[in-house]
N, C-alpha and C positions, 0 to 999 in steps of 0.2 A: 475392409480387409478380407484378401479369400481365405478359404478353409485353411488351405496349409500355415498362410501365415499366421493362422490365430492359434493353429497346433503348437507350432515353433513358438508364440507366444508365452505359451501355457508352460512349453515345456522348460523354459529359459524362469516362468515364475516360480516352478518347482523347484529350478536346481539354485534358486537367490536363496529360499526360503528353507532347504533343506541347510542348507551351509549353517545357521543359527546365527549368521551376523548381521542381520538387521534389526533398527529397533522396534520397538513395538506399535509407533504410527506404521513405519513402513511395511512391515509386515502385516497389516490391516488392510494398507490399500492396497496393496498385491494382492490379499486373501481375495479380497471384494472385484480387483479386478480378473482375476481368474476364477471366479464366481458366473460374471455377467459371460465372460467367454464362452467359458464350458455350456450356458444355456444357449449362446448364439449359435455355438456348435450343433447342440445336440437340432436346435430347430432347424437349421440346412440338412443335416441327418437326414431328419425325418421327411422333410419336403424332398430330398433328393428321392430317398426310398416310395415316396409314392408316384414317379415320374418309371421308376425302374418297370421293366414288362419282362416277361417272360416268353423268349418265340417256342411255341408250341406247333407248329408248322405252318402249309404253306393255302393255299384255295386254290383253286382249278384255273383262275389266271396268274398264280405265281406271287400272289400277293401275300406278304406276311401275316401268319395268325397269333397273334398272341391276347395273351389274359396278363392280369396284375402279377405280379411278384409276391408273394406273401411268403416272409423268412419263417422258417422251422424252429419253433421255441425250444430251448434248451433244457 
């Protein structure tokens, strides 16, 4: 499953489980399965973020310069 669909996944588990009308297995394995999403998420996140570069300019034949990307902590 790619990124977006597992968003739309997630998001579709929040709005079953906000509603208050499931029982309490179902609501278990939703929790658990927008559990495992959310980590699958975050690890393509993270892999995407260390593929990301930063072009910093060019060299003397034209060729792109860049270094890593590193985001700005808040």
């Amino acid at each position: 499953m790619d990124f977006e669909r597992k968003l739309s996944r997630l998001e579709e588990i929040v709005q079953k489980m906000e509603k208050g009308e499931l029982k309490l297995e179902e609501s278990l394995q939703l929790f658990e399965e927008g559990v495992r999403i959310s980590k699958e998420c975050q690890i393509q996140l993270t892999e995407a973020e260390a593929k990301v570069k930063k072009l910093v300019g060019f060299d003397q034949q034209g060729q792109p310069l860049t270094e890593d990307f590193i985001p700005e902590k808040e």
